[in-house]
N, CA, C and O of each residue as an XYZ file, in Angstrom:
276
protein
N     -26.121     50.406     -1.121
C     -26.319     51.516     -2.036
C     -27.660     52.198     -1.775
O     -27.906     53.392     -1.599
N     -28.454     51.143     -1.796
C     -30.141     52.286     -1.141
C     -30.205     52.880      0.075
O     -30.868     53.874      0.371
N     -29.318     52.078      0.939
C     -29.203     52.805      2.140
C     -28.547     54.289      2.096
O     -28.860     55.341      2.652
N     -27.789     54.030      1.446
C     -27.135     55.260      0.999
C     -27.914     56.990      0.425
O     -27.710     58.151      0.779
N     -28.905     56.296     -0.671
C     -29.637     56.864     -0.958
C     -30.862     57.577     -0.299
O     -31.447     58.639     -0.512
N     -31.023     56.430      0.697
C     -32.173     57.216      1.502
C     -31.555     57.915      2.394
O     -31.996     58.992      2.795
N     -30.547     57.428      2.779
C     -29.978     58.354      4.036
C     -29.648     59.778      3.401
O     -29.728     60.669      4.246
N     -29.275     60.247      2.042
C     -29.122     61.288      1.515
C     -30.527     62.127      1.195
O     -30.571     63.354      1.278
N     -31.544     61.395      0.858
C     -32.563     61.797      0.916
C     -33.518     62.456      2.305
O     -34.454     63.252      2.231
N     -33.011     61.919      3.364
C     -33.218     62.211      4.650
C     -32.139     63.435      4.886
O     -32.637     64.139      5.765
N     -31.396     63.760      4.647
C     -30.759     64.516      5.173
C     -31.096     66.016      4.668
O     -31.338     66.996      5.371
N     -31.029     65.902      2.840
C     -31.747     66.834      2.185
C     -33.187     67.169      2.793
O     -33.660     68.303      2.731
N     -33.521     66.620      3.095
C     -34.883     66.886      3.524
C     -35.414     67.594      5.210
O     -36.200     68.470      5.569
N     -34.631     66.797      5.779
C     -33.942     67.839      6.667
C     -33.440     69.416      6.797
O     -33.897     70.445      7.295
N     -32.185     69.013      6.036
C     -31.890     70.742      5.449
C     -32.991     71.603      4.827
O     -33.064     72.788      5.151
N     -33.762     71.129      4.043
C     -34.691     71.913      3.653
C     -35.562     72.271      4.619
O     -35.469     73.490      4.759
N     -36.561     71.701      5.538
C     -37.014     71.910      6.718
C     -36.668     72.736      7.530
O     -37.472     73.451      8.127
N     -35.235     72.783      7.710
C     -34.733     73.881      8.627
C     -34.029     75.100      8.202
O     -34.128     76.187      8.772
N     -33.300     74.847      7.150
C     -33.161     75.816      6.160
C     -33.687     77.048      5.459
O     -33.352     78.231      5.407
N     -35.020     76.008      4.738
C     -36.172     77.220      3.962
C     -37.078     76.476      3.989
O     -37.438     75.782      3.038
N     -37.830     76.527      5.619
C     -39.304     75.933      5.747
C     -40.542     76.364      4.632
O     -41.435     75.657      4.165
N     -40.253     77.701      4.418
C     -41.352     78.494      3.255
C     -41.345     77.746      2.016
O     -42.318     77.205      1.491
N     -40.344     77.767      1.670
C     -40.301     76.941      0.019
C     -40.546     75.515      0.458
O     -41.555     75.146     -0.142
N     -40.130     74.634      1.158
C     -40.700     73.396      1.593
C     -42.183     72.971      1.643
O     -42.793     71.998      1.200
N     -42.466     73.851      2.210
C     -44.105     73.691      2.488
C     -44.814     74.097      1.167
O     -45.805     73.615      0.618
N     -43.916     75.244      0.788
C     -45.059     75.912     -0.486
C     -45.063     74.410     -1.583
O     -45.874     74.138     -2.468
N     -44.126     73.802     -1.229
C     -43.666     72.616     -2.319
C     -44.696     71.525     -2.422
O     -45.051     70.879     -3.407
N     -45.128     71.468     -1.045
C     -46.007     70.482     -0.481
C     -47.193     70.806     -0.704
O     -48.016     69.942     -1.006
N     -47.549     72.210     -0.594
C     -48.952     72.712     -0.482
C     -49.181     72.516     -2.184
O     -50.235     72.012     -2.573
N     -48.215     72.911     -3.085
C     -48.526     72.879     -4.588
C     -48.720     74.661     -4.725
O     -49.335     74.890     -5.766
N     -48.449     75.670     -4.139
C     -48.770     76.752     -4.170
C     -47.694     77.155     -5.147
O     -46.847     76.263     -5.199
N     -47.435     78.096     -5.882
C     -46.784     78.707     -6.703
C     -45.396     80.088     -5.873
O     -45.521     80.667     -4.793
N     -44.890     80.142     -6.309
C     -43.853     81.172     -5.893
C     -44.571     82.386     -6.038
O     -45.173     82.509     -7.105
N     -44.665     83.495     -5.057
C     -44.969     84.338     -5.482
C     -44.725     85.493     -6.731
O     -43.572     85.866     -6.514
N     -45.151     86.132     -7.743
C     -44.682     86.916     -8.554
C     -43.633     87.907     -8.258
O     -43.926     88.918     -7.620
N     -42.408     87.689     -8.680
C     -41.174     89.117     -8.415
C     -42.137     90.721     -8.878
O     -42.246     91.739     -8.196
N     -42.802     90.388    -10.466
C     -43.525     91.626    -10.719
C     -44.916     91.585    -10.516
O     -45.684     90.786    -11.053
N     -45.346     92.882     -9.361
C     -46.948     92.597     -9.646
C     -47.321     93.870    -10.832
O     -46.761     94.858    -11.306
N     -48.604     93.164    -10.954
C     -49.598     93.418    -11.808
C     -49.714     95.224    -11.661
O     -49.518     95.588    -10.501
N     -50.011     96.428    -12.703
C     -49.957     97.528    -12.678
C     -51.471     97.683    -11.894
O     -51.804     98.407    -10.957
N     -52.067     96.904    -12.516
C     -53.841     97.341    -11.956
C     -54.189     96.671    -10.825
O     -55.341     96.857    -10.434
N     -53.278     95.716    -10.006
C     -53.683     95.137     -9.176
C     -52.936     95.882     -7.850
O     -53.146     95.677     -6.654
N     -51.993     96.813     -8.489
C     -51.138     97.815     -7.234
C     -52.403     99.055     -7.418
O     -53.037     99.511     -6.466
N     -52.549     99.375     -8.547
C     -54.267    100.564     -8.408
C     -54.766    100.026     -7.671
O     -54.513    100.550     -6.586
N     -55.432     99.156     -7.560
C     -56.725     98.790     -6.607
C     -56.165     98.743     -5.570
O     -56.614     99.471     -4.685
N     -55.151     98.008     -5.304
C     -54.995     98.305     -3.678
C     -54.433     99.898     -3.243
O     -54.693    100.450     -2.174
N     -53.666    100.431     -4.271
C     -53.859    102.332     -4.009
C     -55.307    102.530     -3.346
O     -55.623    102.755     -2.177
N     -56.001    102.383     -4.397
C     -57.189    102.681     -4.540
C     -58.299    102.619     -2.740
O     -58.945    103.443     -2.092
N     -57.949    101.128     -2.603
C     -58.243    100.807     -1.955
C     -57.856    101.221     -0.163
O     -58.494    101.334      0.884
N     -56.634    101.327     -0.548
C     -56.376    102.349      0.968
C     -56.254    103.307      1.366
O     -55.947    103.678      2.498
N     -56.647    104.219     -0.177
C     -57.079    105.872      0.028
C     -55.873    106.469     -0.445
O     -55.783    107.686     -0.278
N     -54.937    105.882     -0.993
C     -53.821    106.717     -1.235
C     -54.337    107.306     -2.302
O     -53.670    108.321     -2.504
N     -55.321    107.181     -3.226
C     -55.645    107.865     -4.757
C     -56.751    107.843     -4.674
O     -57.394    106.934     -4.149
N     -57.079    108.573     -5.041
C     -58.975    109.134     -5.369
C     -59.594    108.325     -6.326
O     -58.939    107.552     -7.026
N     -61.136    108.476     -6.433
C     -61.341    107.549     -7.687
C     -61.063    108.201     -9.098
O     -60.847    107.399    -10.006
N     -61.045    109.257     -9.340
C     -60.591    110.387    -10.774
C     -59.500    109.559    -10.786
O     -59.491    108.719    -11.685
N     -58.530    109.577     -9.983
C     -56.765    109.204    -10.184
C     -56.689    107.449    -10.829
O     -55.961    106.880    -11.642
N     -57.829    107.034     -9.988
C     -58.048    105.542     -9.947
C     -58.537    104.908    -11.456
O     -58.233    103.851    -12.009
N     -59.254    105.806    -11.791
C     -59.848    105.694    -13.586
C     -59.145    105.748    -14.404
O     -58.822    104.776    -15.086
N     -58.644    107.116    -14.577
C     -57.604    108.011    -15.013
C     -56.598    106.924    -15.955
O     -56.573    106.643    -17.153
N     -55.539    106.337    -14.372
C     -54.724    105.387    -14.168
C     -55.287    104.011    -15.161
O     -54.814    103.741    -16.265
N     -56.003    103.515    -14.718
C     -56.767    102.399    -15.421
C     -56.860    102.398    -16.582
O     -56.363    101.519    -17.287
N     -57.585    103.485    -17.062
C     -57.590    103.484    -18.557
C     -56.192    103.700    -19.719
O     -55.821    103.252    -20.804
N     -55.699    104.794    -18.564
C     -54.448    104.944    -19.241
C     -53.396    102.978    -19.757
O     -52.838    102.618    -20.793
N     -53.601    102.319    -18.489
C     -52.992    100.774    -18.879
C     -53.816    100.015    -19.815
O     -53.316     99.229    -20.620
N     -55.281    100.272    -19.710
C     -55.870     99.741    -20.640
C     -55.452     99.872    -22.863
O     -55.530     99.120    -23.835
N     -55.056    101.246    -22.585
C     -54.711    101.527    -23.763
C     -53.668    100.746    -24.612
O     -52.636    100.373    -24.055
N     -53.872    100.482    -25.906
C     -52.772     99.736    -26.608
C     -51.790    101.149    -27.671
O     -51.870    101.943    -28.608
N     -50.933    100.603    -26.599
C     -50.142    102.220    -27.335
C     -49.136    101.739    -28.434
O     -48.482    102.562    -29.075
């Protein structure tokens, strides 16, 4: 019966390895899944940051999320 068990455990583990090395490792590392939604002010800054928006647009923007509407 343990044989059994480990051999299933080996195999899963396997599949995962070759399967979806990313989630494997992230599993191992303890790293988190990345977020499906990012952050509104953290897509500004990187706007911001690669020139797609000015700093007026960049404020503007900011404050506007800051607000409790």
């Amino acid at each position: 019966m343990l044989r059994l068990v480990l051999s299933l455990l080996v195999i899963a583990v396997i599949v995962l390895v070759i399967v979806r090395p990313g989630l494997f490792l992230r599993a191992l590392r303890g790293k988190p899944r990345p977020a499906l939604e990012e952050d509104p002010r953290e897509i500004l800054k990187r706007r911001y940051a690669a020139g797609e928006i000015d700093e007026d647009e960049y404020f503007r923007r900011m404050s506007g999320l800051s607000q409790d509407w």
